[in-house]
MOPAC internal coordinates of N, CA, C and O (Angstrom, degrees):
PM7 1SCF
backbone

  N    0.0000 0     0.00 0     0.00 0    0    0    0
  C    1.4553 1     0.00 0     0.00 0    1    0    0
  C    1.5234 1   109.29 1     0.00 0    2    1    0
  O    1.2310 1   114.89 1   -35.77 1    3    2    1
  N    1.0992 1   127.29 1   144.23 1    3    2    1
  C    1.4441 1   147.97 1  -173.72 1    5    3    2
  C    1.3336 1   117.81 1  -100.80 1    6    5    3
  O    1.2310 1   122.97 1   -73.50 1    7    6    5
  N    1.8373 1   111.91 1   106.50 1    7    6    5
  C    1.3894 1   115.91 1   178.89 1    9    7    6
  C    1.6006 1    99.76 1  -110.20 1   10    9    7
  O    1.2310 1   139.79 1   -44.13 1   11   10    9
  N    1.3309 1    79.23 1   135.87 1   11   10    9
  C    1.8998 1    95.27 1  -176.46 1   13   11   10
  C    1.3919 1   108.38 1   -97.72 1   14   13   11
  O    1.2310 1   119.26 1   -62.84 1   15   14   13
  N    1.6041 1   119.02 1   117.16 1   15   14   13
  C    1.4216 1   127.85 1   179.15 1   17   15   14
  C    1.6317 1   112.45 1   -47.28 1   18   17   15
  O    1.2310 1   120.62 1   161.74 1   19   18   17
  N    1.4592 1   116.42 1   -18.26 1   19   18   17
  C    1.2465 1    98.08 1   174.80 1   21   19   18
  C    1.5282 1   111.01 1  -115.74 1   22   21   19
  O    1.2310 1   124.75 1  -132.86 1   23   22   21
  N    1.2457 1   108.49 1    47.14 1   23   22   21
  C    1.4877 1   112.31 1   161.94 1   25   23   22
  C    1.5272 1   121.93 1   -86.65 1   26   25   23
  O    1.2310 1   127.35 1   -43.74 1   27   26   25
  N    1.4120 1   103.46 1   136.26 1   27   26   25
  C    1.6060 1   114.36 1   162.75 1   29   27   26
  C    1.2693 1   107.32 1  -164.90 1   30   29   27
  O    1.2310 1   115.21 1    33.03 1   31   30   29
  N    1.6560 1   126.69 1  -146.97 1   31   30   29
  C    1.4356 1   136.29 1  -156.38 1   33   31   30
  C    1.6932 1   100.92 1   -85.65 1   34   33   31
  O    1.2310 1   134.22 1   130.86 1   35   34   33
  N    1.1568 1    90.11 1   -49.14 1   35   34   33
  C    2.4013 1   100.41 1   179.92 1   37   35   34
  C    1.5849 1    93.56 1   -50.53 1   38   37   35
  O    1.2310 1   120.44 1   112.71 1   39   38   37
  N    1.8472 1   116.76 1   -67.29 1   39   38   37
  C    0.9227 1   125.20 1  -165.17 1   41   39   38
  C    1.6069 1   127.64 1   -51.47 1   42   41   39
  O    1.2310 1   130.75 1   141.55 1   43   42   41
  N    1.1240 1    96.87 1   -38.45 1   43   42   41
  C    1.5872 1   113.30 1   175.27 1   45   43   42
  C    1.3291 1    96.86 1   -79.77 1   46   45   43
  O    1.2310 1   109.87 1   146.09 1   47   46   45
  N    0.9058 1   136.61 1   -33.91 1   47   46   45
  C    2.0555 1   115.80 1   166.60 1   49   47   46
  C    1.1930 1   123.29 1   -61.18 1   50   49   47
  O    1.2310 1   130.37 1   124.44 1   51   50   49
  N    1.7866 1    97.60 1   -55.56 1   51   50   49
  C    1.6578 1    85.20 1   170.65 1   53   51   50
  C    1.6959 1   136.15 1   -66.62 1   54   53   51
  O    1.2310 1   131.66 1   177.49 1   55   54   53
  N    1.2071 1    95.09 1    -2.51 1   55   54   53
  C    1.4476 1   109.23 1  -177.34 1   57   55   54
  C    1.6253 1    97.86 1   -66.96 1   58   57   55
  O    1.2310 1   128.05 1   104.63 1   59   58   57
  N    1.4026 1   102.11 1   -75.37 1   59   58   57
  C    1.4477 1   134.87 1  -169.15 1   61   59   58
  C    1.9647 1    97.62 1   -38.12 1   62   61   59
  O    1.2310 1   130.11 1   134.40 1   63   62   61
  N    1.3862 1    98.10 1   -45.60 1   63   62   61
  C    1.8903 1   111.18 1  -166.68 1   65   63   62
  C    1.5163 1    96.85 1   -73.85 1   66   65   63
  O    1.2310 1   109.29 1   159.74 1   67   66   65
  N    1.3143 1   137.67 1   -20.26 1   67   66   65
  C    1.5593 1   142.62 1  -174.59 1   69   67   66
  C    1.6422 1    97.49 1   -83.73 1   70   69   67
  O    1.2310 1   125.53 1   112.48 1   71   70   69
  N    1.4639 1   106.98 1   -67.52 1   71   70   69
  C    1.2537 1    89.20 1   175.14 1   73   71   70
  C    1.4198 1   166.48 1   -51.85 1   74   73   71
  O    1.2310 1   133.10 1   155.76 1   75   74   73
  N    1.8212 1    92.30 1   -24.24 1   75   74   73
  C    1.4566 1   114.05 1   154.41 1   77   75   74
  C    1.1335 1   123.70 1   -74.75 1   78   77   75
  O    1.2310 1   115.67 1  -170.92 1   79   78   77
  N    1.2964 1   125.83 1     9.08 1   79   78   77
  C    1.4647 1   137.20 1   177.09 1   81   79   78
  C    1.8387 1    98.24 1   -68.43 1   82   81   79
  O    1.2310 1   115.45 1   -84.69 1   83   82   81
  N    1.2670 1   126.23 1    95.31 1   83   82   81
  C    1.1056 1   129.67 1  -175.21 1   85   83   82
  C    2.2317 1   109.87 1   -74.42 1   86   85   83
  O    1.2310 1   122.11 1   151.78 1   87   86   85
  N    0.9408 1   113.56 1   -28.22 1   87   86   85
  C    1.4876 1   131.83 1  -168.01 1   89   87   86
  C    1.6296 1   122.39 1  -106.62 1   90   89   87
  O    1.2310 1   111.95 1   -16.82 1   91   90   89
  N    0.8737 1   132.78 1   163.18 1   91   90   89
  C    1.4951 1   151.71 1   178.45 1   93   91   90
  C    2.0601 1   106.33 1   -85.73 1   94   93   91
  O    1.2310 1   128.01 1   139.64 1   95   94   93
  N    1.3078 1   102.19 1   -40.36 1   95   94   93
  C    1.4096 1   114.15 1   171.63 1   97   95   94
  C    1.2014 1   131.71 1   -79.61 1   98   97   95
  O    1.2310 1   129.69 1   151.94 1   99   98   97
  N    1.7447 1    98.92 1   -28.06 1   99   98   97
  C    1.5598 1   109.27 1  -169.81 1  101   99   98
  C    1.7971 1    85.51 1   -90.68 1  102  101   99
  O    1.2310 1   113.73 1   157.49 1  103  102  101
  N    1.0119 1   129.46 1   -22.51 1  103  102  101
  C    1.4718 1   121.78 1   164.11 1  105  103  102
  C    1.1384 1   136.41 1   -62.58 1  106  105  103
  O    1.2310 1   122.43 1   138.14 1  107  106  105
  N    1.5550 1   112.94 1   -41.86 1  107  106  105
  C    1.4786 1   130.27 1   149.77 1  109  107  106
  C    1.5298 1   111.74 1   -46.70 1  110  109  107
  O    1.2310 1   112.55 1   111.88 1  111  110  109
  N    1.2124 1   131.66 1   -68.12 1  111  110  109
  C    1.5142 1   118.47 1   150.09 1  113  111  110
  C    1.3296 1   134.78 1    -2.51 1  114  113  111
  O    1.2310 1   136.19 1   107.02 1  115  114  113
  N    1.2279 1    86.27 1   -72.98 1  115  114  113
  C    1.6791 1    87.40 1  -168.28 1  117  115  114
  C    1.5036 1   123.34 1   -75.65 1  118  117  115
  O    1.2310 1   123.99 1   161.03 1  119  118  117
  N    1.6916 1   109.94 1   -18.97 1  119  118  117
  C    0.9416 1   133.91 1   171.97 1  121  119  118
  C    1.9342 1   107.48 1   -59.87 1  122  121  119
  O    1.2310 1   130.81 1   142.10 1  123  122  121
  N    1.0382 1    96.74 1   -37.90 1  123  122  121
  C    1.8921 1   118.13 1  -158.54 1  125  123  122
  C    1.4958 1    77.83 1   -77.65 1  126  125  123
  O    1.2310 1   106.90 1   116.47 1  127  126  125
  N    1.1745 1   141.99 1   -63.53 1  127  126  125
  C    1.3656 1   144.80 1  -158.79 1  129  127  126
  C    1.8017 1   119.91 1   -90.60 1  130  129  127
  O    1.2310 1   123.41 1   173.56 1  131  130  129
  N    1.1210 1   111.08 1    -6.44 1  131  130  129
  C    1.6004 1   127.00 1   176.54 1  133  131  130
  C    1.5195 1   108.47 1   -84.36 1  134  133  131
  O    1.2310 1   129.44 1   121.11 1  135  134  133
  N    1.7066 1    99.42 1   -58.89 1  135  134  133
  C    1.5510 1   125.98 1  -153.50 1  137  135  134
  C    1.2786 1   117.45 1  -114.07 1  138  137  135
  O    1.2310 1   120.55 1   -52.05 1  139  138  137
  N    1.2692 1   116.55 1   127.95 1  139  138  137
  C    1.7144 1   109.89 1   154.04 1  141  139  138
  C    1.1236 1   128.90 1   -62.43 1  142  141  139
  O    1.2310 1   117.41 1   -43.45 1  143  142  141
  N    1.2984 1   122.53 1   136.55 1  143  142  141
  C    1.3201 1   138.22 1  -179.47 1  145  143  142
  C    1.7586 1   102.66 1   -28.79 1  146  145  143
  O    1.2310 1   124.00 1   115.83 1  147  146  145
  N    1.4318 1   109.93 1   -64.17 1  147  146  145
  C    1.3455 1   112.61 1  -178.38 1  149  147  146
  C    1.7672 1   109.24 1   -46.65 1  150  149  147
  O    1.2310 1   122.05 1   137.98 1  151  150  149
  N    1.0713 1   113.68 1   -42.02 1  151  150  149
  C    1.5619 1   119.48 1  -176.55 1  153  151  150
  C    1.8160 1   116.75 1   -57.87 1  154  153  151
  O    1.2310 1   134.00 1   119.55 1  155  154  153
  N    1.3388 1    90.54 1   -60.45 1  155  154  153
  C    1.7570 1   100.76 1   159.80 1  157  155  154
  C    1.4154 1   115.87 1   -27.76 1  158  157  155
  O    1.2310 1   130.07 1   114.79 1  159  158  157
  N    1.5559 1    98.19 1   -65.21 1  159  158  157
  C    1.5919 1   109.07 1  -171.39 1  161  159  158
  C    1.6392 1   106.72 1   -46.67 1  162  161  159
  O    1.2310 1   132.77 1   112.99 1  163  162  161
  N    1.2355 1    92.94 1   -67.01 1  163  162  161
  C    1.8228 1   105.15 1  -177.74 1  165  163  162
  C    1.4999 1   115.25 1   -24.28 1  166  165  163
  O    1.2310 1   126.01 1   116.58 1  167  166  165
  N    1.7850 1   106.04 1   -63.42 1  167  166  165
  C    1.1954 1   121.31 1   171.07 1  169  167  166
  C    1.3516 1   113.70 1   -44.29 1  170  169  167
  O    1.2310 1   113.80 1   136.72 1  171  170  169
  N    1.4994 1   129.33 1   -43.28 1  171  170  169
  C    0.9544 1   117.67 1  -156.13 1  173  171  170
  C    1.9514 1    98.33 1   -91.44 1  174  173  171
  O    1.2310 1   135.81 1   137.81 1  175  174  173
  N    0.8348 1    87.01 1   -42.19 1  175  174  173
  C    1.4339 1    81.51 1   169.53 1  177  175  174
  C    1.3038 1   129.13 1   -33.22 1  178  177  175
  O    1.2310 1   129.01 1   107.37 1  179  178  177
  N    1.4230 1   100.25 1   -72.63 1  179  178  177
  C    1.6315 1   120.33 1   174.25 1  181  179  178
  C    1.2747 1   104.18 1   -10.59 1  182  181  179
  O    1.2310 1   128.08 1   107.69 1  183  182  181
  N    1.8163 1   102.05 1   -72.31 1  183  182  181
  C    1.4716 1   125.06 1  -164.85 1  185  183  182
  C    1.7103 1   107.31 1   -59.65 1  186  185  183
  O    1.2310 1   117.95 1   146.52 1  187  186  185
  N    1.1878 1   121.51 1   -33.48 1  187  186  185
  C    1.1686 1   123.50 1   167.35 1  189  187  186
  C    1.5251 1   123.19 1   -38.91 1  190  189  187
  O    1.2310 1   131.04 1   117.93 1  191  190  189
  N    1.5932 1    96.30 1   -62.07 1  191  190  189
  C    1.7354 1   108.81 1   176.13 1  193  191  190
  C    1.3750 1   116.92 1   -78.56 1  194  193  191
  O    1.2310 1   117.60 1   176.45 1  195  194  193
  N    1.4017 1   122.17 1    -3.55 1  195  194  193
  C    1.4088 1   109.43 1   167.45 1  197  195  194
  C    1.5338 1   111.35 1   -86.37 1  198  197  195
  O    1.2310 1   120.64 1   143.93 1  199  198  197
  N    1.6183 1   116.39 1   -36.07 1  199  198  197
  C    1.5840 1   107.78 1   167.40 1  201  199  198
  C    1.9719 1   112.44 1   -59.22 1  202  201  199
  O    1.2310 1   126.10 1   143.03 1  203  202  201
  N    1.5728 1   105.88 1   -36.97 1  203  202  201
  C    1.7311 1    83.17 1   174.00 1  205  203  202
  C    1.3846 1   117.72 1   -52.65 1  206  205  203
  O    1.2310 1   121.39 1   129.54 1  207  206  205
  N    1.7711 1   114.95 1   -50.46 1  207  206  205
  C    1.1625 1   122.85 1  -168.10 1  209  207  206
  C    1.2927 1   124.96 1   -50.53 1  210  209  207
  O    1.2310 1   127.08 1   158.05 1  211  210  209
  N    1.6530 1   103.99 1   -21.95 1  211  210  209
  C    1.4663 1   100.24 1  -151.39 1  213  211  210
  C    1.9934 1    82.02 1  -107.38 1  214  213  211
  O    1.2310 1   121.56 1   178.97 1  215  214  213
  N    1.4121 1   114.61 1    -1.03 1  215  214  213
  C    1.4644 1   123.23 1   164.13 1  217  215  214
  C    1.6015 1   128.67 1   -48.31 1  218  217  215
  O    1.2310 1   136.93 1   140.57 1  219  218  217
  N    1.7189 1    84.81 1   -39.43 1  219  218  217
  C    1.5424 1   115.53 1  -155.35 1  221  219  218
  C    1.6748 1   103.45 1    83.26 1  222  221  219
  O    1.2310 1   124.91 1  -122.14 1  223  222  221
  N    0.9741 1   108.17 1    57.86 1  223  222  221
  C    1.5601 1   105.45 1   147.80 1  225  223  222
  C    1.2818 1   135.25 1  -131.85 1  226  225  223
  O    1.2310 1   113.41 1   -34.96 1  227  226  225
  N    2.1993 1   130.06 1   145.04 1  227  226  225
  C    0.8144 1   113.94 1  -120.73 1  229  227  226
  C    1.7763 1    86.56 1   -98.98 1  230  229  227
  O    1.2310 1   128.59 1   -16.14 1  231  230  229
  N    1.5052 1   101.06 1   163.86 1  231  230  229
  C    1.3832 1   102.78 1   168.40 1  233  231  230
  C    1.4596 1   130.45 1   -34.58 1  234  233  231
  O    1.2310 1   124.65 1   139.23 1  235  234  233
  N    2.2714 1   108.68 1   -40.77 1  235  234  233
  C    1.6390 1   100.02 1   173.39 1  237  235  234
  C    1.2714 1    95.60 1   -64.12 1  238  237  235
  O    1.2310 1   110.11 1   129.55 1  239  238  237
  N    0.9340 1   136.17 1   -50.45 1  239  238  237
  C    1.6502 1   133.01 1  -172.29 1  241  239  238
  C    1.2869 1   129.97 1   -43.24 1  242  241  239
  O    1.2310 1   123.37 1   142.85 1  243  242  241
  N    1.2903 1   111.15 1   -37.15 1  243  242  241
  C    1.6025 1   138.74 1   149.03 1  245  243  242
  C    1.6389 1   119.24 1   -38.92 1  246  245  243
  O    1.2310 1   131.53 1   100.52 1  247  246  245
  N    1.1791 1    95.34 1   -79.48 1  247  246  245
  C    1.5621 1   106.75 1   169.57 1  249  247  246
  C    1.7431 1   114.69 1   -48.77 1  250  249  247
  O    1.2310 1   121.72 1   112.35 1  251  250  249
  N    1.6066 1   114.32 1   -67.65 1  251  250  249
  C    1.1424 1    99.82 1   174.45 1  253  251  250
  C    1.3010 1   134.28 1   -32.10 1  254  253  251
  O    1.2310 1   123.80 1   132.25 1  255  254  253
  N    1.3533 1   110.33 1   -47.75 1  255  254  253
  C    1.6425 1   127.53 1  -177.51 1  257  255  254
  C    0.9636 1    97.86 1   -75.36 1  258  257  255
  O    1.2310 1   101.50 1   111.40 1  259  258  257
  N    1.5457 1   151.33 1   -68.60 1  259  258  257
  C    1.5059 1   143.33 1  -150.54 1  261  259  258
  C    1.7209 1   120.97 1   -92.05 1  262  261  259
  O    1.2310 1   132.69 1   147.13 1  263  262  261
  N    1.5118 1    93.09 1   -32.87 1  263  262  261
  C    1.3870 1    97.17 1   175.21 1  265  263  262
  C    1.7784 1   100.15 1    98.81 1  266  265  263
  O    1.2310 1   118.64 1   157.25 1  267  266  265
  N    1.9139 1   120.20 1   -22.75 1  267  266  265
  C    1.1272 1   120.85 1  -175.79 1  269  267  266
  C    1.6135 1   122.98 1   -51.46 1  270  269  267
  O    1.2310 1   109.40 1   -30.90 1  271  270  269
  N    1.1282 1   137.47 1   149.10 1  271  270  269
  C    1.6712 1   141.86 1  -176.47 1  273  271  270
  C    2.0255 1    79.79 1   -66.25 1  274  273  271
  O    1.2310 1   129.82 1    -9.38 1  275  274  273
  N    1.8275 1    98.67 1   170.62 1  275  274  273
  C    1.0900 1   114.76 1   169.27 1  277  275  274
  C    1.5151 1   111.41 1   -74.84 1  278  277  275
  O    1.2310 1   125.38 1   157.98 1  279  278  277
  N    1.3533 1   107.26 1   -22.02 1  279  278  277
  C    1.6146 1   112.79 1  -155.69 1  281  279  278
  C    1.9347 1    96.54 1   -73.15 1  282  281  279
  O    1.2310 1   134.53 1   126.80 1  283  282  281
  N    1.3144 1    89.49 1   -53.20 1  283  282  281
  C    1.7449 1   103.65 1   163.30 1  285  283  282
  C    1.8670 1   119.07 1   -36.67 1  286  285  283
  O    1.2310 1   128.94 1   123.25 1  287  286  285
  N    1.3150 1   100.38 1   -56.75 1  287  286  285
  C    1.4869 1   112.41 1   174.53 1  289  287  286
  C    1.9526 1   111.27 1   -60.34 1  290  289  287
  O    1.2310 1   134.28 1   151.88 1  291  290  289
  N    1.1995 1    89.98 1   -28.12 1  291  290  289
  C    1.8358 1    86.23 1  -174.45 1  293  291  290
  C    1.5806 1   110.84 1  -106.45 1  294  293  291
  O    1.2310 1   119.66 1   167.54 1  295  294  293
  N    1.2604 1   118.26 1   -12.46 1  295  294  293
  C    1.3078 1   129.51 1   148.87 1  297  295  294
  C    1.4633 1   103.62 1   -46.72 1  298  297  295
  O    1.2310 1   119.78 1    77.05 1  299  298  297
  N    1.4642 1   118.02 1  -102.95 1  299  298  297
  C    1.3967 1   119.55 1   179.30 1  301  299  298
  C    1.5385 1   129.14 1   -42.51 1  302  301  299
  O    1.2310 1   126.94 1  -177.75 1  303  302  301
  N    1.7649 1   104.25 1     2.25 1  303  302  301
  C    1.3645 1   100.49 1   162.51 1  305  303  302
  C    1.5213 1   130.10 1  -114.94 1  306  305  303
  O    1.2310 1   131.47 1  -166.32 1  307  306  305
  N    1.3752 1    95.47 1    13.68 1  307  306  305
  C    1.5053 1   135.30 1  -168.72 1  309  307  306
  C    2.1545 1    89.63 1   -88.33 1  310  309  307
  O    1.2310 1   125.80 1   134.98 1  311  310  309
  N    0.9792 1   106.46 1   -45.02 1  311  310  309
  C    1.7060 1   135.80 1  -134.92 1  313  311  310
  C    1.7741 1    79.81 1   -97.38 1  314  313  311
  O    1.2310 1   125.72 1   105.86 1  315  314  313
  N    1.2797 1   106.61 1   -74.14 1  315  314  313
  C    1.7729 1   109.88 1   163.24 1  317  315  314
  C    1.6021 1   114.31 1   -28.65 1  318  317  315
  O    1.2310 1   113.90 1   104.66 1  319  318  317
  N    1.1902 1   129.15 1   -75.34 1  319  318  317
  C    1.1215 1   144.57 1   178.22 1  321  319  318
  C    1.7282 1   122.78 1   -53.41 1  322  321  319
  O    1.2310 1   125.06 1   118.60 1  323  322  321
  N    1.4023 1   107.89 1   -61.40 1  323  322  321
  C    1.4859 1   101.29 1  -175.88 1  325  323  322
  C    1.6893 1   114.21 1  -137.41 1  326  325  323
  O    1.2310 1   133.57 1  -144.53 1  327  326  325
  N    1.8876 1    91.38 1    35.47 1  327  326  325
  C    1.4226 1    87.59 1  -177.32 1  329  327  326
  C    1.5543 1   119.96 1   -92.56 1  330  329  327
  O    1.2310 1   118.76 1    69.26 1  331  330  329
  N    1.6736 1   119.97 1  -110.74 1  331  330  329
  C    1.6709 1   109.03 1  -177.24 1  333  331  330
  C    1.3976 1    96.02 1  -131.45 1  334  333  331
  O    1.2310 1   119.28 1  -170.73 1  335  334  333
  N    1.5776 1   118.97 1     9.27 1  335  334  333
  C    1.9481 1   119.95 1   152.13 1  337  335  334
  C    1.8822 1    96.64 1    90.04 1  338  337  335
  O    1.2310 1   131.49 1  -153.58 1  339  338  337
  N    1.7036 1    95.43 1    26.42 1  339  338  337
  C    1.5225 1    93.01 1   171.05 1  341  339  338
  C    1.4648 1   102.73 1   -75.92 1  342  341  339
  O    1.2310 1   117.50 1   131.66 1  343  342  341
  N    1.2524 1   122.36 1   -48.34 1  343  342  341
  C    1.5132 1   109.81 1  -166.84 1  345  343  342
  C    1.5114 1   122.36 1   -47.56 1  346  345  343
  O    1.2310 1   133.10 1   133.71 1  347  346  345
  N    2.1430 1    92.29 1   -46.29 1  347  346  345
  C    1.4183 1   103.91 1   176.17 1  349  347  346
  C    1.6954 1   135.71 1   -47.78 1  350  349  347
  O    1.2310 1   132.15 1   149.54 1  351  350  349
  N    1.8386 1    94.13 1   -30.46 1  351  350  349
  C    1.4370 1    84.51 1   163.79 1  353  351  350
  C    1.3646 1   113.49 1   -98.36 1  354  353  351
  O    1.2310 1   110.14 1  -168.93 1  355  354  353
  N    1.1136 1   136.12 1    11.07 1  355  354  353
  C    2.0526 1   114.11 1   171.81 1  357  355  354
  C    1.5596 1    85.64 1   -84.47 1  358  357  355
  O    1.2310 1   112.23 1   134.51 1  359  358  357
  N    1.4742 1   132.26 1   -45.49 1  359  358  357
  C    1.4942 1   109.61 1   163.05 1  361  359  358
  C    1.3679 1   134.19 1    -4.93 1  362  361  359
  O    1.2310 1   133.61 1   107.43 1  363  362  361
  N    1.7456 1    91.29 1   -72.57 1  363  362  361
  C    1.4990 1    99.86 1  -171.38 1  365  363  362
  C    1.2494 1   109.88 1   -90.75 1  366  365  363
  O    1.2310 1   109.38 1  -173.83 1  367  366  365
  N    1.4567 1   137.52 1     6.17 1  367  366  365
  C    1.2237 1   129.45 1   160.57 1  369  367  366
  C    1.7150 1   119.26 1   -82.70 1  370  369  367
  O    1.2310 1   127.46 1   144.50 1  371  370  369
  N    1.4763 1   103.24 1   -35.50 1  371  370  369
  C    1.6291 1   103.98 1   175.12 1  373  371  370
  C    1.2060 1    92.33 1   -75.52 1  374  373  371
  O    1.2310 1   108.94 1   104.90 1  375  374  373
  N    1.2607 1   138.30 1   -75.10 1  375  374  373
  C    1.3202 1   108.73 1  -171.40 1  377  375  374
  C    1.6615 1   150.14 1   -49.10 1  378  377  375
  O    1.2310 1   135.52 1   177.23 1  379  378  377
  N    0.9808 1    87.57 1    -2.77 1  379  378  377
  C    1.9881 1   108.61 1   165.48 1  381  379  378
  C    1.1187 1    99.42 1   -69.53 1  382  381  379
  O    1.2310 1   124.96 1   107.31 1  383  382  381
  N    1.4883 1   108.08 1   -72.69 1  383  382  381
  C    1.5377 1   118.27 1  -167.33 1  385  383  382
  C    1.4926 1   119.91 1   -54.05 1  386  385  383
  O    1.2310 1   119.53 1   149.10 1  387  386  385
  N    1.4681 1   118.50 1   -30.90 1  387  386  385
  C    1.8150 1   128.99 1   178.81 1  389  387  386
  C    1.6856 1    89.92 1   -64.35 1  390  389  387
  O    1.2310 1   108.55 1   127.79 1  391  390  389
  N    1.5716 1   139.03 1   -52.21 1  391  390  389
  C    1.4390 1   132.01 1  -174.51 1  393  391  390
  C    1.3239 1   118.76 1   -98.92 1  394  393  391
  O    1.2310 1   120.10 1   180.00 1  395  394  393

């Protein structure tokens, strides 16, 4: 079983409050009201360079396409490698859902 270093009482709500997020909109929501725009982006980014990474594509390649710093690229490849296998499952969840 998997304990997440940033668990506690806040954390476990927002956990719990994401998951009842039944919708694609009601996510956009909450997102709109959690996060700054800039934060979104970040996030979304991230997730961006872990599908290149996990493509095989190279960091210039990275950058070119995203515009992200390297430090960004080796962060999220840090996270790939020896993190807590969050990326690994939106992996395996989009990819369920694409077949």
């Amino acid at each position: 079983m998997f304990t997440s270093r940033l668990k506690s009482e806040r954390t476990d709500a927002l956990v719990k409050a994401l998951i009842a997020l039944d919708s694609e909109e009601n996510v956009y929501r909450v997102l709109e009201d959690l996060l700054t725009i800039r934060e979104v982006s970040d996030l979304s980014q991230r997730l961006e360079v872990a599908f290149l990474l996990r493509d095989g594509a190279t960091y210039a390649e990275i950058v070119e396409k995203t515009g992200v710093s390297t430090a960004t690229i080796g962060r999220v490849n840090r996270c790939l490698h020896y993190g807590a296998g969050g990326y690994q499952l939106i992996f395996e969840k989009l990819d369920k859902e694409k077949s």
